[in-house]
N, C-alpha and C positions, 0 to 999 in steps of 0.2 A: 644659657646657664646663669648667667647675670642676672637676667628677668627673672627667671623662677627662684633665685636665693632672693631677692629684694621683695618677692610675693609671699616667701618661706614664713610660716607664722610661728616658728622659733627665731624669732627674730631680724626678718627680713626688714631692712629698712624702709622700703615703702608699707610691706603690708601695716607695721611699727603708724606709720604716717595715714594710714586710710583708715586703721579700724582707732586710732586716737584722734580724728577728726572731733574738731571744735575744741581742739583743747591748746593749751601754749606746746606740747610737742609735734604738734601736725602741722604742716604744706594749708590744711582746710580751715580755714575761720569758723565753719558751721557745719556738721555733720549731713545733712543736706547737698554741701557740695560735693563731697567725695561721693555720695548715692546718686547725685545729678553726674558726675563725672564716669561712675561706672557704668551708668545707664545709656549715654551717649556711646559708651566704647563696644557696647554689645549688639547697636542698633547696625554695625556690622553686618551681622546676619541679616538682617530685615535685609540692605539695600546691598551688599555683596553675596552674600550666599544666595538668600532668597532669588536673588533679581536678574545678581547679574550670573552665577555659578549656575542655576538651575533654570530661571525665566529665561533667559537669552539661548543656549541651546534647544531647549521644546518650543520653543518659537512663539513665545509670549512677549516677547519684548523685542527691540531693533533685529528684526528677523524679516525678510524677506522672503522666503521658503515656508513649506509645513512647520518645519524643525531646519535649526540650525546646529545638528551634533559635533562640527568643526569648532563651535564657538565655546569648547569644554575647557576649563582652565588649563587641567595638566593633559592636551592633546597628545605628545609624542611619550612620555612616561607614563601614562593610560591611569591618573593617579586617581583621577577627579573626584572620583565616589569617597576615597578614601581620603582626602583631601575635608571634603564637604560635612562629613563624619567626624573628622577632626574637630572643623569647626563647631559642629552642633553641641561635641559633647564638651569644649571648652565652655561655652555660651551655659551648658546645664551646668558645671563646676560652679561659674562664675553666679549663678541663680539660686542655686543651692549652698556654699559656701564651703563649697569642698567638693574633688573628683574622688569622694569615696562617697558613694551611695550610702552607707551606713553612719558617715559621720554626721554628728547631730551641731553640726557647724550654722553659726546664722548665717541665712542669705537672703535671697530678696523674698522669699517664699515664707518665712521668719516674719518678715514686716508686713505681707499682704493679711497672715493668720492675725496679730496682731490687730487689724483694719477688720477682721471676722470674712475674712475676701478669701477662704482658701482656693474656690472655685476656678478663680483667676491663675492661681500658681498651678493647677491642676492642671487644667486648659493649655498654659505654656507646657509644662513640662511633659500631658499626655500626645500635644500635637510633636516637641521636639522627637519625643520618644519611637514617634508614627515616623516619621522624616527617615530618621536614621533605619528603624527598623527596613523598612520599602530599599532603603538604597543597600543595607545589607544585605539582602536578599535576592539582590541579583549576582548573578555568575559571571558577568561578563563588565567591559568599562563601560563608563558611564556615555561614551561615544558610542559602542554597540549596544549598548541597553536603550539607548532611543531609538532605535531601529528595531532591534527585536523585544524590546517589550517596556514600550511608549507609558503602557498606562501605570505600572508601576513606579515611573517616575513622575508621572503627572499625580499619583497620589502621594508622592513625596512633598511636592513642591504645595500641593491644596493642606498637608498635614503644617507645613513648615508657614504657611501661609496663616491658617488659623491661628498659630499659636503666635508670630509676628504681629496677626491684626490684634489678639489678646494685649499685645507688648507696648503698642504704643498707644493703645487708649486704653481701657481701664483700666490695667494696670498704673500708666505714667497718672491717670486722674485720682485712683486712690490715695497713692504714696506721693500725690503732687510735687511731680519730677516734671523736669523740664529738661 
């Protein structure tokens, strides 16, 4: 609850601090850094969800086996799918600048239009959308969905994957993020 009042853009004090970057009221010297700072906090996805949530049980990663469906985050609360969900559609709030789809808030998607790059935000946001869609769409956890129905998750992981390789190269080369 602390997190989310201090992101509140009725006045939360960080959000207060990240969208007044570069000025004498912000944490940030240069607007630049809060964009490089949020950018690093999202590549989460890339190298946890991506890699280790979803590559490491289908057996793309430190896997010994076909599939490692043991290796699911929330094994005994069976959460993982919803879990994974969670994250993607944080990662789209934080891309868009708002978890309302309708809100015409800036977010990274803003700055790549901006650069004439919609392609790029598209590409992110239609791969996120493929991700989450595939993993809603199973009936069962994400332990038994790699057993009974492998390739829906492996089009998760190729959708979450596209939109990841979008993330860290052209996107970060446009908006020259580091």
């Amino acid at each position: 609850q602390t997190l989310e009042a201090s992101w509140n853009s009725d006045g939360g004090e960080f959000f207060t601090q990240f969208t007044e970057a570069g000025t004498n009221n912000s944490i940030y010297e240069y607007s630049v850094d809060a964009l490089n700072d949020l950018y690093a906090a999202l590549f989460y996805v890339d190298l946890s969800v991506k890699d280790d949530k979803l590559g490491v049980p289908i057996g793309l990663f430190t896997c010994e086996e076909t599939t490692c469906p043991d290796e699911v985050e929330s094994l005994w609360a069976e959460h993982s799918a919803e879990n994974i969900i969670a994250n993607l559609q944080s990662f789209q709030a934080a891309f868009h600048g708002s978890t309302d789809p309708e809100d015409d808030a800036m977010g990274f998607d803003d700055l790549l239009a901006l650069q004439g790059a919609e392609s790029i935000a598209e590409t992110i946001k239609s791969g996120i959308d493929e991700a989450v869609q595939n993993l809603q769409s199973v009936n069962a956890s994400l332990k038994n969905a790699i057993a009974s129905d492998l390739s829906t998750i492996q089009d998760a992981y190729a959708s979450l994957k596209a939109a990841m390789d979008q993330f860290k190269t052209e996107f970060a080369d446009v908006l020259e993020l580091e």
